[in-house]
N, CA, C and O of each residue as an XYZ file, in Angstrom:
372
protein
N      14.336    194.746    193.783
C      14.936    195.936    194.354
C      13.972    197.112    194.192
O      13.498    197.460    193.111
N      13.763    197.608    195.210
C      12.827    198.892    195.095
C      13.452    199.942    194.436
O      14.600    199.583    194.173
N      13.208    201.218    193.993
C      13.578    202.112    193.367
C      13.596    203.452    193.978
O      12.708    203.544    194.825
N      14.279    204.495    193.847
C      13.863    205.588    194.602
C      13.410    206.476    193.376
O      14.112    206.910    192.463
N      12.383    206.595    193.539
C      11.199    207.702    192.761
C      10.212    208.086    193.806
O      10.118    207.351    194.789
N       9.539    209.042    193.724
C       8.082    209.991    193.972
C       6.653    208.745    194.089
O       5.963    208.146    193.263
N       6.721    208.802    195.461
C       5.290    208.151    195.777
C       3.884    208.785    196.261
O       3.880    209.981    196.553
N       2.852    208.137    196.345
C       1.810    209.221    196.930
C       1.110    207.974    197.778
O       1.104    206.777    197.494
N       0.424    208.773    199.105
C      -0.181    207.593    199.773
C      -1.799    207.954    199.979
O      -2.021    209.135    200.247
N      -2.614    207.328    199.912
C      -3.976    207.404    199.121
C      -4.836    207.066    200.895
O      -4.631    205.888    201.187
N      -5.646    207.780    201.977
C      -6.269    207.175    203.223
C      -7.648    207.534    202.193
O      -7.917    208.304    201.272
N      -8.270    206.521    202.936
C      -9.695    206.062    202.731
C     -10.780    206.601    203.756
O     -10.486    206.380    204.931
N     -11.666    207.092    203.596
C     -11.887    207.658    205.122
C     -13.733    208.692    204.716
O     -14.082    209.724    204.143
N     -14.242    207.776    205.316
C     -16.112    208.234    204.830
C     -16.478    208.341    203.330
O     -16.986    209.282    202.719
N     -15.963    206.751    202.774
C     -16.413    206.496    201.446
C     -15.401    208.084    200.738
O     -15.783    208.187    199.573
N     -14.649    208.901    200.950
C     -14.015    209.650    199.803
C     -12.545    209.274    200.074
O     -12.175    208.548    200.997
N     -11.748    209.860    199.150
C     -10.476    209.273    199.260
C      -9.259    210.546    198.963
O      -9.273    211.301    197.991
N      -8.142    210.543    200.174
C      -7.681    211.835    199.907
C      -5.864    211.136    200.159
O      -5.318    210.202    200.747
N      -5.588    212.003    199.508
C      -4.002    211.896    198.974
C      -2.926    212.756    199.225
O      -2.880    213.948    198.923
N      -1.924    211.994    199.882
C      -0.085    212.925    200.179
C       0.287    213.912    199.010
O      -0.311    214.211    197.977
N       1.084    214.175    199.365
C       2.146    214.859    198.449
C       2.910    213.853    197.612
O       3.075    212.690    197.980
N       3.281    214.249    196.690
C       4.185    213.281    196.160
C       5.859    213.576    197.527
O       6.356    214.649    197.872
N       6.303    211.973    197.994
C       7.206    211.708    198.624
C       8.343    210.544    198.262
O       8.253    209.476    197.656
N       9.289    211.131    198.810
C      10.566    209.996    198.028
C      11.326    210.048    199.002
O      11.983    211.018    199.381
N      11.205    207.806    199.964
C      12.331    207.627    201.301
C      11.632    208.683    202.256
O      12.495    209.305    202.876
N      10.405    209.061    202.556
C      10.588    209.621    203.766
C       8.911    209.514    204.750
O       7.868    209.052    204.285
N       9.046    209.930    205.779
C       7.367    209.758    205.621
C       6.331    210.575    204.861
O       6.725    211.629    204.363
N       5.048    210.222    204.706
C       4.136    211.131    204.480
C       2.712    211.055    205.385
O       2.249    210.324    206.261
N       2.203    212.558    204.448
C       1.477    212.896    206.062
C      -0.099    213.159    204.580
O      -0.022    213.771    203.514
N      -1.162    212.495    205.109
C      -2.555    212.622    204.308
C      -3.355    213.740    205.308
O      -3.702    213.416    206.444
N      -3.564    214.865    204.846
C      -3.947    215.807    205.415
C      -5.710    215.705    204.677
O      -6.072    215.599    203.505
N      -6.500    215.795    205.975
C      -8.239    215.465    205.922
C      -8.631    216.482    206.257
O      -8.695    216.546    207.485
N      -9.001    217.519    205.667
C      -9.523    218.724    205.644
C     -11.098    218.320    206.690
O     -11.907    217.437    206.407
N     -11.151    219.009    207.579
C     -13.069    218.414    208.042
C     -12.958    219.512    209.039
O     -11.918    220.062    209.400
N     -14.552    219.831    209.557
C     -15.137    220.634    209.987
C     -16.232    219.824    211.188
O     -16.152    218.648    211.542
N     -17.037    220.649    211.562
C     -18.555    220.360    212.478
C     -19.632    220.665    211.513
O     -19.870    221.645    210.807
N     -20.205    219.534    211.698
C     -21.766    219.833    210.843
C     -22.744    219.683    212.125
O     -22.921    218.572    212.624
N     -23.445    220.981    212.701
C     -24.644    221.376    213.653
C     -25.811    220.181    213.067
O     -25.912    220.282    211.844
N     -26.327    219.549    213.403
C     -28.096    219.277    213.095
C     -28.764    220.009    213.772
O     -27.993    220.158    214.720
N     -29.592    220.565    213.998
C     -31.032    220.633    214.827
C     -32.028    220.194    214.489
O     -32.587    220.137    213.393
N     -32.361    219.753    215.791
C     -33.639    218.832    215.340
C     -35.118    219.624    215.873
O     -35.142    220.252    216.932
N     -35.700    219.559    215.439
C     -37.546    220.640    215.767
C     -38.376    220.001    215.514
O     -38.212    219.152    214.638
N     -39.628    220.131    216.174
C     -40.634    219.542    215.743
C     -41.363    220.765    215.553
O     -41.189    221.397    216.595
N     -42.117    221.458    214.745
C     -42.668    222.656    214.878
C     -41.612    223.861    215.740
O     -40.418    223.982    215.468
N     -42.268    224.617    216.716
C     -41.040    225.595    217.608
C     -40.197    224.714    218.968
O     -39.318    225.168    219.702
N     -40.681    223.630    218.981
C     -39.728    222.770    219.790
C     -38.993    222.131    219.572
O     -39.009    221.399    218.583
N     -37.781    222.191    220.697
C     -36.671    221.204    220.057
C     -36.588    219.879    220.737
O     -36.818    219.565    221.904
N     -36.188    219.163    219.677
C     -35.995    217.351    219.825
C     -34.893    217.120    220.251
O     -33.837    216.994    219.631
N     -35.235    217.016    222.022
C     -34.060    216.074    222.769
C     -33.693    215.159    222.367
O     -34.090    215.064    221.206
N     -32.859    213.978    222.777
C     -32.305    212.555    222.710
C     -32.878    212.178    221.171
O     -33.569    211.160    221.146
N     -32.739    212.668    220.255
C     -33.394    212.168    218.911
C     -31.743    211.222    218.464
O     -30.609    211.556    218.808
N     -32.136    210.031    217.635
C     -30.990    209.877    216.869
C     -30.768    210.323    215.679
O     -31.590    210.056    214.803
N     -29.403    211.242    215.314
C     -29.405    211.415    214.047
C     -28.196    210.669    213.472
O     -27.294    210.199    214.165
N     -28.263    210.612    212.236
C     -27.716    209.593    211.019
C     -26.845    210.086    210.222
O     -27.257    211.189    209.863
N     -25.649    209.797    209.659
C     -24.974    210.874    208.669
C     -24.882    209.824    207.217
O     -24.332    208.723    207.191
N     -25.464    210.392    206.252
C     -25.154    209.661    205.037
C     -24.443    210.342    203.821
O     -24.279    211.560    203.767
N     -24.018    209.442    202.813
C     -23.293    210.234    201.963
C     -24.501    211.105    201.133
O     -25.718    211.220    201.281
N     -23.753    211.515    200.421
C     -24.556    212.351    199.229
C     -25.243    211.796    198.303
O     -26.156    212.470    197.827
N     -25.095    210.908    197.965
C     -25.677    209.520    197.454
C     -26.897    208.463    198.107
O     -27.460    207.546    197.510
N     -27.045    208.784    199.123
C     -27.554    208.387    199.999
C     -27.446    207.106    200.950
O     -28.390    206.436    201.369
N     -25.589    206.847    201.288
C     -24.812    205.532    201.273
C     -25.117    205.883    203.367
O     -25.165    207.019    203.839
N     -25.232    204.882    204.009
C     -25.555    205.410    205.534
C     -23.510    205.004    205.739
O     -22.877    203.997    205.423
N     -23.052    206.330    206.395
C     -21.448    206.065    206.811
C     -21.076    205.687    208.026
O     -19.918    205.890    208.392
N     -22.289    204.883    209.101
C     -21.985    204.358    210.041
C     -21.692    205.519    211.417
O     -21.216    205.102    212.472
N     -21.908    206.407    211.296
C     -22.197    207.651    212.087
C     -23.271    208.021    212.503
O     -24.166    208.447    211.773
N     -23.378    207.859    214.350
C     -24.541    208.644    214.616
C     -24.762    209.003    215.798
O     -24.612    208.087    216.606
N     -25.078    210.035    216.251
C     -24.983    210.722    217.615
C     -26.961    211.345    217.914
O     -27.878    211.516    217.111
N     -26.897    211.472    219.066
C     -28.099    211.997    219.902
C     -27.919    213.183    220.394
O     -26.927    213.516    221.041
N     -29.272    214.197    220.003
C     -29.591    215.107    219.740
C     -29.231    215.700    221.545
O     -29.810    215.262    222.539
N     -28.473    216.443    221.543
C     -28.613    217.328    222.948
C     -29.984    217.901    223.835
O     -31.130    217.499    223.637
N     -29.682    218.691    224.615
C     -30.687    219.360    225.306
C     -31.075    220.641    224.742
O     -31.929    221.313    225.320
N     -30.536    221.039    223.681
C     -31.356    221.712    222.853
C     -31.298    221.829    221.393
O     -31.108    222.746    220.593
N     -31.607    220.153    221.314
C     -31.787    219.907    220.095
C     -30.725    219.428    218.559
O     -30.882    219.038    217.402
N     -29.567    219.803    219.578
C     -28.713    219.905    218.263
C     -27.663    218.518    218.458
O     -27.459    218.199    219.630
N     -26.949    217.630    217.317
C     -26.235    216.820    217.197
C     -25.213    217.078    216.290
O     -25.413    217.399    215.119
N     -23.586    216.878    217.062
C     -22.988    217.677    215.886
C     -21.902    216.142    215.737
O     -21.754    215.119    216.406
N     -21.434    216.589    214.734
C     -20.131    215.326    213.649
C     -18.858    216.098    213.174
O     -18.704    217.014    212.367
N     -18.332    215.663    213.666
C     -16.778    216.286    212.560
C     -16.586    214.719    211.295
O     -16.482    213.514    211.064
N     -16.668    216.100    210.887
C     -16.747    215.225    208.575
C     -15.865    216.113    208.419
O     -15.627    217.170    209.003
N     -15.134    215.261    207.072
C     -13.814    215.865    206.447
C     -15.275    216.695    205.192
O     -16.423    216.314    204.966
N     -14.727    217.526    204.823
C     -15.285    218.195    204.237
C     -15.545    217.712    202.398
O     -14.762    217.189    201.605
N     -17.276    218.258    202.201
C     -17.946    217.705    201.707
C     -19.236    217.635    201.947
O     -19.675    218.226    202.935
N     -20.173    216.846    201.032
C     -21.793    217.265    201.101
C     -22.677    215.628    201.783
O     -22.698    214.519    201.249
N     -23.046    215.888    202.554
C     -24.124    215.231    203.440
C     -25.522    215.106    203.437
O     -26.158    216.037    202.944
N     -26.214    214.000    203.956
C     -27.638    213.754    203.982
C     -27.622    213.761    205.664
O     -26.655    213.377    206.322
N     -28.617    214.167    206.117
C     -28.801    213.534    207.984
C     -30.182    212.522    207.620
O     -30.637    212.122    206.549
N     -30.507    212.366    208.727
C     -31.132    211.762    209.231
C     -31.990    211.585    210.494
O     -31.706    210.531    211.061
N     -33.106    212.404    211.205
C     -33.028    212.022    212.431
C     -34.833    211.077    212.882
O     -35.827    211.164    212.160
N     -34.786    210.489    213.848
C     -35.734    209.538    214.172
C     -36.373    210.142    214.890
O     -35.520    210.938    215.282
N     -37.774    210.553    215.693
C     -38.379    210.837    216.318
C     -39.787    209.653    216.670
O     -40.127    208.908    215.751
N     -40.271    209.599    217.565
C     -41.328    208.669    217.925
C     -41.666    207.704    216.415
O     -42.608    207.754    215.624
N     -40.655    207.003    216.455
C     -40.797    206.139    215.293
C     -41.278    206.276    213.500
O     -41.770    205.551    212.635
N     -40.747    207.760    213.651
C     -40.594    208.276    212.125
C     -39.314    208.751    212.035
O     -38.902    209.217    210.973
């Protein structure tokens, strides 16, 4: 028999882990705080079209995220908020 007490529900979501309210019999809602993180990419005063960039953890874990650099340069990500590594590739560096 289940019990009625105070639960919490735990989503998983870019290697961090964020948590409900405590809830009892009803739904709950995991609220992911996140934002836009800009890259730009340059090579000297020019900017790097079609570059791929990379999003890794802080740790340096790669989170399976990655987008190409616009027409002027920039690649953006919505991340729940928190600290990041990029990454971007240019003529095979």
């Amino acid at each position: 028999m289940v019990k009625e007490r105070a639960y919490k529900v735990r989503a998983d979501y870019l290697g961090q882990q964020f948590w409900s309210e405590e809830f009892t019999w009803q739904g709950a809602t995991v609220a992911i705080p996140e934002g836009i993180a800009r890259v730009a990419v340059h090579m000297g005063s020019q900017v790097v079209t079609g570059a791929p960039v990379y999003v890794f953890s802080s740790g340096g874990s790669y989170l399976g995220l990655s987008s190409k650099t616009d027409a002027s340069g920039v690649a953006e990500f919505r991340l729940p908020a928190g600290s990041y590594r990029f990454r971007a590739d240019y003529q095979g560096s």
